[in-house]
FIKOLZA-1660 file (N, C-alpha, C; in steps of 0.1 Angstrom, whole numbers, plus 5000, padded with zeros to 4 digits):
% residues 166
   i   px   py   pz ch aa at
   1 1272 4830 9551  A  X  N
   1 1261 4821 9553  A  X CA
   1 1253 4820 9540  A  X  C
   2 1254 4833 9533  A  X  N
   2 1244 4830 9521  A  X CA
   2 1251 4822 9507  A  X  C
   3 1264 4824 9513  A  X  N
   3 1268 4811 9504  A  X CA
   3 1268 4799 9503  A  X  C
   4 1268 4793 9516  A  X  N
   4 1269 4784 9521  A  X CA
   4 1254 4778 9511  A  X  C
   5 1246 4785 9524  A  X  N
   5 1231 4782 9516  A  X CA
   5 1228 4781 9498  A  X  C
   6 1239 4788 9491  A  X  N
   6 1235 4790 9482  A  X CA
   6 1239 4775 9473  A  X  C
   7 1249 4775 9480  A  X  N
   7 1258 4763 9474  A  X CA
   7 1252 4748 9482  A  X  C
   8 1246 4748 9493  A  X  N
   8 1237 4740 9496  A  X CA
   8 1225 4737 9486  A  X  C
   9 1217 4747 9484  A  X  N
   9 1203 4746 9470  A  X CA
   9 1210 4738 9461  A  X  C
  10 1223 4744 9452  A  X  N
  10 1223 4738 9440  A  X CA
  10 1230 4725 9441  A  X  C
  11 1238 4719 9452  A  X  N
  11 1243 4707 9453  A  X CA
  11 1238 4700 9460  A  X  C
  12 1227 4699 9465  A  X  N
  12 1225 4692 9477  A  X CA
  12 1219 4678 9467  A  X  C
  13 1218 4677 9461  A  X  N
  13 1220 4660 9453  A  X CA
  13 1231 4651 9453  A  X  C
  14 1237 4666 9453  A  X  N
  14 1255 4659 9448  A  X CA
  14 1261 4656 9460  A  X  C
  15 1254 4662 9471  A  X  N
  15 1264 4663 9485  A  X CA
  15 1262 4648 9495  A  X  C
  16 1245 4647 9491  A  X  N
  16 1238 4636 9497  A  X CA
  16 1243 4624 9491  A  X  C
  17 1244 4623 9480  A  X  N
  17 1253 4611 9470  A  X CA
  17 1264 4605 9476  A  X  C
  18 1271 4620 9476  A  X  N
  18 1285 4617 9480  A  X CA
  18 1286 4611 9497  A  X  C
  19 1279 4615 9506  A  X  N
  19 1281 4613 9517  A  X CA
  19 1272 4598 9523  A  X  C
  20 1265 4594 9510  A  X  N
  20 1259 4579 9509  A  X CA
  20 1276 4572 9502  A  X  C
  21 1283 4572 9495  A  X  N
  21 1294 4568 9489  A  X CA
  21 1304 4567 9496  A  X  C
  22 1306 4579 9509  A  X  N
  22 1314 4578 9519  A  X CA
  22 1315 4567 9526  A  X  C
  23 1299 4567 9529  A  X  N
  23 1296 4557 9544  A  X CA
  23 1299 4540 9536  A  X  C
  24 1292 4540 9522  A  X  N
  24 1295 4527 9516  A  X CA
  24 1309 4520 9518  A  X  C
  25 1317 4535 9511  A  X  N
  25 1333 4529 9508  A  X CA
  25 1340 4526 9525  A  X  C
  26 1333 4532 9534  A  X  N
  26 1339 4530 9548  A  X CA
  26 1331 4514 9553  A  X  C
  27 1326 4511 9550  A  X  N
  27 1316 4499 9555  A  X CA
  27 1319 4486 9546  A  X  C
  28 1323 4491 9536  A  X  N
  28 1330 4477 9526  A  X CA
  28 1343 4475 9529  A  X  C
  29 1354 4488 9535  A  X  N
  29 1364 4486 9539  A  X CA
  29 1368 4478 9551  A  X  C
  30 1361 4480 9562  A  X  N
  30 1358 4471 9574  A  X CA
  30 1354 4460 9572  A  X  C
  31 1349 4455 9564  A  X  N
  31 1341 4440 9560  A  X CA
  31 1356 4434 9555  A  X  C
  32 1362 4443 9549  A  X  N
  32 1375 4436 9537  A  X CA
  32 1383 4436 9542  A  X  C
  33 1389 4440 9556  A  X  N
  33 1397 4440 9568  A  X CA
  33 1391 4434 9576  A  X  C
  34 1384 4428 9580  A  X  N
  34 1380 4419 9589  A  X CA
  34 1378 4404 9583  A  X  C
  35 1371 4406 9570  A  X  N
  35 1369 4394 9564  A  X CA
  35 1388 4383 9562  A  X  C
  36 1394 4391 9553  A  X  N
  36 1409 4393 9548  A  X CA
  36 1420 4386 9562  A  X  C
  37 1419 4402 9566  A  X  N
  37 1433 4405 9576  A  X CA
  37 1430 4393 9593  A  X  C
  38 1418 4394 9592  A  X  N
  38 1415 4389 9607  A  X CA
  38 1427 4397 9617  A  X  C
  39 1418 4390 9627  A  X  N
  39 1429 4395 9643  A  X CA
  39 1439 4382 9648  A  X  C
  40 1434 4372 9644  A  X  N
  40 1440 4356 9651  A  X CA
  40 1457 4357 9642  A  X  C
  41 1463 4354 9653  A  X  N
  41 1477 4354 9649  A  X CA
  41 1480 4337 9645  A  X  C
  42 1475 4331 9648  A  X  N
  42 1474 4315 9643  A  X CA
  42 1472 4311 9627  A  X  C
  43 1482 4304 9621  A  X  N
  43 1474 4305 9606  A  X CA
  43 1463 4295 9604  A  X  C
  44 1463 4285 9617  A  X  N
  44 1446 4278 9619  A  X CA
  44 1433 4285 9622  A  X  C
  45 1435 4298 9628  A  X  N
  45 1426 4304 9635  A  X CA
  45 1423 4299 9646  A  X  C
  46 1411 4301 9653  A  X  N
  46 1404 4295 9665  A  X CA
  46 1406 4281 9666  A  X  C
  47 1409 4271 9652  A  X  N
  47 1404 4257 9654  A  X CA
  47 1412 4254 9666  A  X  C
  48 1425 4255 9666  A  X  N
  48 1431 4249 9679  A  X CA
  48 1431 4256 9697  A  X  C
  49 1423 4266 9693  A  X  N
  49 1421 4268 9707  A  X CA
  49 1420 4258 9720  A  X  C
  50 1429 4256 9725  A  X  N
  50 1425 4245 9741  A  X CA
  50 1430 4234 9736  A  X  C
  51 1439 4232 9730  A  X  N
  51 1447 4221 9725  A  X CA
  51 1459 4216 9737  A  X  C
  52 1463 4226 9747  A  X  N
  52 1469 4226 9754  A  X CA
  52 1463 4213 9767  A  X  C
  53 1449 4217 9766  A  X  N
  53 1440 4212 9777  A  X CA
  53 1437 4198 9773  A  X  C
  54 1439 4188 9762  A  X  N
  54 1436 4178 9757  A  X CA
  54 1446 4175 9750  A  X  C
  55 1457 4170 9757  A  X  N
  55 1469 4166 9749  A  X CA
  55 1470 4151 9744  A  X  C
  56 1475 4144 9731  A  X  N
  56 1478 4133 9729  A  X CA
  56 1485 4126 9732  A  X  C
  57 1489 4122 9743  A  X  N
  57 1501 4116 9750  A  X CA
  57 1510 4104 9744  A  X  C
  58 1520 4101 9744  A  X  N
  58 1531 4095 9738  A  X CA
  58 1526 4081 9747  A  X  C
  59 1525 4082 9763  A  X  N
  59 1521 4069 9769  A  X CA
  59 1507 4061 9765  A  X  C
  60 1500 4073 9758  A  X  N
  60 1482 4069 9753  A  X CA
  60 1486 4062 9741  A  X  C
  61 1493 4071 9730  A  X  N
  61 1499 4064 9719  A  X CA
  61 1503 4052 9717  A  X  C
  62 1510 4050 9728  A  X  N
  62 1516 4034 9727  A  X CA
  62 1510 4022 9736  A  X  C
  63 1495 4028 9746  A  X  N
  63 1488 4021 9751  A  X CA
  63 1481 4017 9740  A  X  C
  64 1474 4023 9733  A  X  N
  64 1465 4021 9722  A  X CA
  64 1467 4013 9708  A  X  C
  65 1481 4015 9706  A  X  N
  65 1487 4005 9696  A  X CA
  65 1492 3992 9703  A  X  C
  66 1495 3995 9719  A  X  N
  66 1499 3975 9720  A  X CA
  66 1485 3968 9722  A  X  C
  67 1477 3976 9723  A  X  N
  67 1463 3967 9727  A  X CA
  67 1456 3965 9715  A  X  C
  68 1459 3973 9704  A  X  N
  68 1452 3969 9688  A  X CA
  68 1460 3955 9685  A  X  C
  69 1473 3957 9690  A  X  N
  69 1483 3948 9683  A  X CA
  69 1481 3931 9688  A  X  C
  70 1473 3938 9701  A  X  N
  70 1474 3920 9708  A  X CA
  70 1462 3912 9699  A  X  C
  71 1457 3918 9696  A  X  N
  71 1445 3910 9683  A  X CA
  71 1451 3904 9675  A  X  C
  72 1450 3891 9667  A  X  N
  72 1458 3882 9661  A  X CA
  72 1451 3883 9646  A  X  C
  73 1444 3894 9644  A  X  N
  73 1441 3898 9632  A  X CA
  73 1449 3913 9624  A  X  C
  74 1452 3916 9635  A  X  N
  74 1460 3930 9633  A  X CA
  74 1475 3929 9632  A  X  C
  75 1482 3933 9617  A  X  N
  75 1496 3932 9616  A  X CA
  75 1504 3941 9623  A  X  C
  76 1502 3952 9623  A  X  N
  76 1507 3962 9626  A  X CA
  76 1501 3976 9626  A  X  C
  77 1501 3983 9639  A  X  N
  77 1493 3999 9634  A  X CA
  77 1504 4008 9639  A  X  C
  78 1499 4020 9634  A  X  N
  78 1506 4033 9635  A  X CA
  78 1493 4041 9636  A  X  C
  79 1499 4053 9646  A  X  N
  79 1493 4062 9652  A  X CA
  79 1499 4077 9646  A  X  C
  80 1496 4086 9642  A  X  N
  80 1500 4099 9638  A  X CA
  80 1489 4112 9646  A  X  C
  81 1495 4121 9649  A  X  N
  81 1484 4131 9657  A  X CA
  81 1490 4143 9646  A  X  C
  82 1477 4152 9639  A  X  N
  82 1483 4161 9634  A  X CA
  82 1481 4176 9639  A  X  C
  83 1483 4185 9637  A  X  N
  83 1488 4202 9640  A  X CA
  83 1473 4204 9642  A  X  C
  84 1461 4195 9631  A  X  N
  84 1454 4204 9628  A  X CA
  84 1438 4196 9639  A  X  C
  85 1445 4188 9651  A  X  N
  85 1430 4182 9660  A  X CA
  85 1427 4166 9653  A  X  C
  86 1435 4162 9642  A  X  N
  86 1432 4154 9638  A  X CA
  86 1442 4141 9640  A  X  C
  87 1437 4128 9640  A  X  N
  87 1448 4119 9648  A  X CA
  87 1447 4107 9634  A  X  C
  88 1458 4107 9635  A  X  N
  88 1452 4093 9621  A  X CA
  88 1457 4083 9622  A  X  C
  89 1450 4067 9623  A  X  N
  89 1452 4059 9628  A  X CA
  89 1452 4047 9614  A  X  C
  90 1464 4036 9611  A  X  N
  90 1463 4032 9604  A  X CA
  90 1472 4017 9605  A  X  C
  91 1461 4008 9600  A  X  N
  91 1456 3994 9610  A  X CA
  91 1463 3983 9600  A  X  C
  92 1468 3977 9596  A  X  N
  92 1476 3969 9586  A  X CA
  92 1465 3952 9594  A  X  C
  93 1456 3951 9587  A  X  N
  93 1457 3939 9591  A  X CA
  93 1459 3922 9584  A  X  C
  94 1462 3915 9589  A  X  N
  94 1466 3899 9581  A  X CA
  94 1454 3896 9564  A  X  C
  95 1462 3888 9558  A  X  N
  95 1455 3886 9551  A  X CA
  95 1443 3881 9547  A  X  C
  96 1437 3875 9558  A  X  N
  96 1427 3862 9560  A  X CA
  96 1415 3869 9567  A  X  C
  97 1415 3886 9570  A  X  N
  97 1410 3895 9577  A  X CA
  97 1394 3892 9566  A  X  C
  98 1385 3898 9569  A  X  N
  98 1372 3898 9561  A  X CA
  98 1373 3917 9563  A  X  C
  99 1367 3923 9551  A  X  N
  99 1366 3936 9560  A  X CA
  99 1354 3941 9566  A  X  C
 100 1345 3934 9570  A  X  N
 100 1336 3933 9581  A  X CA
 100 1347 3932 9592  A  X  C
 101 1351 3922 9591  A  X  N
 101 1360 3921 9607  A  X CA
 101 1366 3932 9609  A  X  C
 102 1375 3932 9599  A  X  N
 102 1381 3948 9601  A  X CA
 102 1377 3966 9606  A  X  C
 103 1365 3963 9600  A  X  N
 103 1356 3978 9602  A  X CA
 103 1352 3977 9620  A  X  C
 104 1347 3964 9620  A  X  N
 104 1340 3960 9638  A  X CA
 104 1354 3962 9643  A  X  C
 105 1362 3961 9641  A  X  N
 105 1380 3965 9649  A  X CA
 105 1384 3977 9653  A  X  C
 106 1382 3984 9639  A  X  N
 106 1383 3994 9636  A  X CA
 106 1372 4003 9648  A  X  C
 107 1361 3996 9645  A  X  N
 107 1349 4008 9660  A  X CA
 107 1353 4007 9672  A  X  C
 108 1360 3994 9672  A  X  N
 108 1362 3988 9688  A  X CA
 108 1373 3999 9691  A  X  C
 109 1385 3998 9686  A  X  N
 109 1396 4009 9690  A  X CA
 109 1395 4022 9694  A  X  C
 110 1377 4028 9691  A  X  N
 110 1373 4041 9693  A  X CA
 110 1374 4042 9711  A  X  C
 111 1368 4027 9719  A  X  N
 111 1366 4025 9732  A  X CA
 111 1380 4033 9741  A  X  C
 112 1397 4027 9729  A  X  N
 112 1408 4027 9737  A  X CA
 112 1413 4041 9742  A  X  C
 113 1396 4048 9733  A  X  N
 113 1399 4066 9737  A  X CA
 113 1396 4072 9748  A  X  C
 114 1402 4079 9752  A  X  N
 114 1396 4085 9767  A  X CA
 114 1386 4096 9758  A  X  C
 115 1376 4100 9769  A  X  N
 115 1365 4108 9765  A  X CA
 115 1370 4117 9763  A  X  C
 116 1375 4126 9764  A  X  N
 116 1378 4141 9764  A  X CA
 116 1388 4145 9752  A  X  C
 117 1395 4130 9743  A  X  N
 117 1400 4131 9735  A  X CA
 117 1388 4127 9720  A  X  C
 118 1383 4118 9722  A  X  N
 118 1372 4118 9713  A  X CA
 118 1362 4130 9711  A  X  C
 119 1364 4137 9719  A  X  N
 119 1354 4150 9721  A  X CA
 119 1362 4159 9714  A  X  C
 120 1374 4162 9714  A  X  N
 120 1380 4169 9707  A  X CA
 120 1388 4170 9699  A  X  C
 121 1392 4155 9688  A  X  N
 121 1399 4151 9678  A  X CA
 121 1390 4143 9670  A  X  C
 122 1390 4148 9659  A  X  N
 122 1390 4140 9647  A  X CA
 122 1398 4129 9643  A  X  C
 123 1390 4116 9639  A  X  N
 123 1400 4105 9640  A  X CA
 123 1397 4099 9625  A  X  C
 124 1408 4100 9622  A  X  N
 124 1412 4091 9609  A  X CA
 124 1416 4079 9609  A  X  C
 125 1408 4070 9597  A  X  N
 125 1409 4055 9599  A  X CA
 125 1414 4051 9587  A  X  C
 126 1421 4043 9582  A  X  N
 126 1429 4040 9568  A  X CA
 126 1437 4022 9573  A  X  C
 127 1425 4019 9568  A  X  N
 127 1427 3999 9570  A  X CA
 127 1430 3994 9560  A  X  C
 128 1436 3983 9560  A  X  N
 128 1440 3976 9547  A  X CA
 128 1448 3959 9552  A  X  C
 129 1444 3955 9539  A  X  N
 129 1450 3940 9539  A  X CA
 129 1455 3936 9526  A  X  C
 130 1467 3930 9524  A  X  N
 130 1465 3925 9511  A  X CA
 130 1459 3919 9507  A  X  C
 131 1460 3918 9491  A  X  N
 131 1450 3907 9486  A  X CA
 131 1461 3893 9488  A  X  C
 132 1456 3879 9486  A  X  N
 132 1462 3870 9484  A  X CA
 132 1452 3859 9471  A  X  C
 133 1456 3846 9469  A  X  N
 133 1451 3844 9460  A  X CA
 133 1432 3839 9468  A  X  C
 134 1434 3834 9475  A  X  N
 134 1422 3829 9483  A  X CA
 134 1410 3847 9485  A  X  C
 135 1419 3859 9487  A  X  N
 135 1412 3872 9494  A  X CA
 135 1416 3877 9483  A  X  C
 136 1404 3890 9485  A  X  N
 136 1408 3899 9474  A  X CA
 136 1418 3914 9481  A  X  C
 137 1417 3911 9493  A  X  N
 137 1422 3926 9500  A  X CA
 137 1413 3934 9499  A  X  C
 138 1415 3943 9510  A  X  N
 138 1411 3960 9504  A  X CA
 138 1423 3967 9509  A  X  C
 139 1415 3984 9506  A  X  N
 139 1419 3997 9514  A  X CA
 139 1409 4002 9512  A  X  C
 140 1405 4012 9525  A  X  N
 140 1394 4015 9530  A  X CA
 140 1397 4030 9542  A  X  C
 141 1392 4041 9538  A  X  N
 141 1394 4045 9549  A  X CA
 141 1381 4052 9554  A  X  C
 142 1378 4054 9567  A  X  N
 142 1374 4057 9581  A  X CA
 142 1373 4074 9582  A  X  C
 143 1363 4080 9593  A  X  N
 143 1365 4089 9598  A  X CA
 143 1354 4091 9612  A  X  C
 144 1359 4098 9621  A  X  N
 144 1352 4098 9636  A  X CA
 144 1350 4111 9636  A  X  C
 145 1343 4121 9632  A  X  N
 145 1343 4132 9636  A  X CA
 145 1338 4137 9653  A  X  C
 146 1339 4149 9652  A  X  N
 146 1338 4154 9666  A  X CA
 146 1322 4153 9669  A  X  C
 147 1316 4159 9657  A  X  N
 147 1303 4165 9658  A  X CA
 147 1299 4155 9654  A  X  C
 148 1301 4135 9649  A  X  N
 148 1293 4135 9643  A  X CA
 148 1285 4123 9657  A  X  C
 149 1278 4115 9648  A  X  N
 149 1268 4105 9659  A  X CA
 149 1279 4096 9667  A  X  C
 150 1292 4093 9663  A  X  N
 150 1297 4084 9674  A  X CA
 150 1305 4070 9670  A  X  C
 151 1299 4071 9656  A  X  N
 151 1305 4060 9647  A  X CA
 151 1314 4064 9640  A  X  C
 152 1317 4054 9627  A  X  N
 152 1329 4054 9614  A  X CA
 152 1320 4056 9607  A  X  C
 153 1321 4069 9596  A  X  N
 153 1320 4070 9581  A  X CA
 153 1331 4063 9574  A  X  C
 154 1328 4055 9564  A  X  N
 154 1337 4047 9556  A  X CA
 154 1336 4052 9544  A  X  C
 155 1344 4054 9534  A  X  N
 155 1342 4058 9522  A  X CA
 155 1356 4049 9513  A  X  C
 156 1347 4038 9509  A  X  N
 156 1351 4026 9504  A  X CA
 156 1355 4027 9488  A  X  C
 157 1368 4027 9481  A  X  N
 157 1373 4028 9473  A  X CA
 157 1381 4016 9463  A  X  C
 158 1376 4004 9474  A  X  N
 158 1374 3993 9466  A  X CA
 158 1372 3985 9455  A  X  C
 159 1378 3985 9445  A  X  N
 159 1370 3984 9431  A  X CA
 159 1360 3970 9431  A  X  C
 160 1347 3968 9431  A  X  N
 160 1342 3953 9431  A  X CA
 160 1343 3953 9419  A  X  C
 161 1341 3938 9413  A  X  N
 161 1337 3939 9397  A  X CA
 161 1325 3927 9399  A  X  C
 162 1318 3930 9387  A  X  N
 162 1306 3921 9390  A  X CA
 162 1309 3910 9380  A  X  C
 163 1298 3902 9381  A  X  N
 163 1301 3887 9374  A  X CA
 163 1290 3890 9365  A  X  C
 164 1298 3885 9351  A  X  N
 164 1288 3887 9339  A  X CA
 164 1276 3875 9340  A  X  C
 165 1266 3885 9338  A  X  N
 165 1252 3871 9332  A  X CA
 165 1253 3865 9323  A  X  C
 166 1251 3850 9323  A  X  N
 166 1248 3845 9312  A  X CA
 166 1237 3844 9303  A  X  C
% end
């Protein structure tokens, strides 16, 4: 005992140190394993949880494209649904299109969603027309998020050019 004690007096700096260093290196290791390794066997993680519950149906698919298509502004669309909740919809429309018209088309097709699907996919929008000599064309794309107010963010890539002053 009197060793114990004795060797307690002259290290007890060194002992306290070390058993603050312990707890450190055990508490950054759990952070670095949890942060790192996670538990989710998914390499999406959580995002697709309940994906099962809200499926994108092949009959909705092709509901949704013959009714874009019956518009006599619309050349042709395609529908893609991806792995990751996100569905991307992409609208080919005629030449003579304005892309005002196009964007107002573009919101309207949000209606051909059932609720429970707009609630839980992200929708991608990617419009376009050629140019001809009368139009200039665009491409333009679109986005619907889950979280957001309900509309299309556009992020317009369009090159304008301006007209020189005289």
């Amino acid at each position: 005992m009197k060793r114990i004690k004795k060797f307690w007096d002259e290290n007890s700096i060194l002992l306290v140190l070390f058993a603050i260093l312990t707890a450190c290196v055990i508490a950054i290791s759990v952070v670095v394993l949890t942060y790192f390794v996670g538990d989710s066997s998914s390499k999406y993680g959580e995002r697709l949880e309940g994906i099962e519950n809200h499926p994108f149906s092949k009959e909705l698919k092709n509901d949704i494209i013959e009714k874009l298509e019956e518009d006599e502004l619309v050349e042709n669309v395609s529908i893609r649904v991806s792995d990751t909740k996100t569905i991307y919809l992409i609208i080919n429309f005629v030449t003579k299109t304005s892309l005002v018209e196009a964007q107002s088309k573009s919101l309207a097709s949000l209606d051909y969603f059932e609720e429970d699907i707009l609630k839980f996919y992200d929708i991608e929008f990617l419009i376009k027309a050629d140019s001809t000599e009368e139009t200039d064309g665009f491409q333009i794309m679109g986005s619907h998020n889950v979280n957001g107010t309900g509309g299309i963010v556009w992020n317009n890539n369009t090159v304008i050019e301006e007209a020189e002053e005289e």
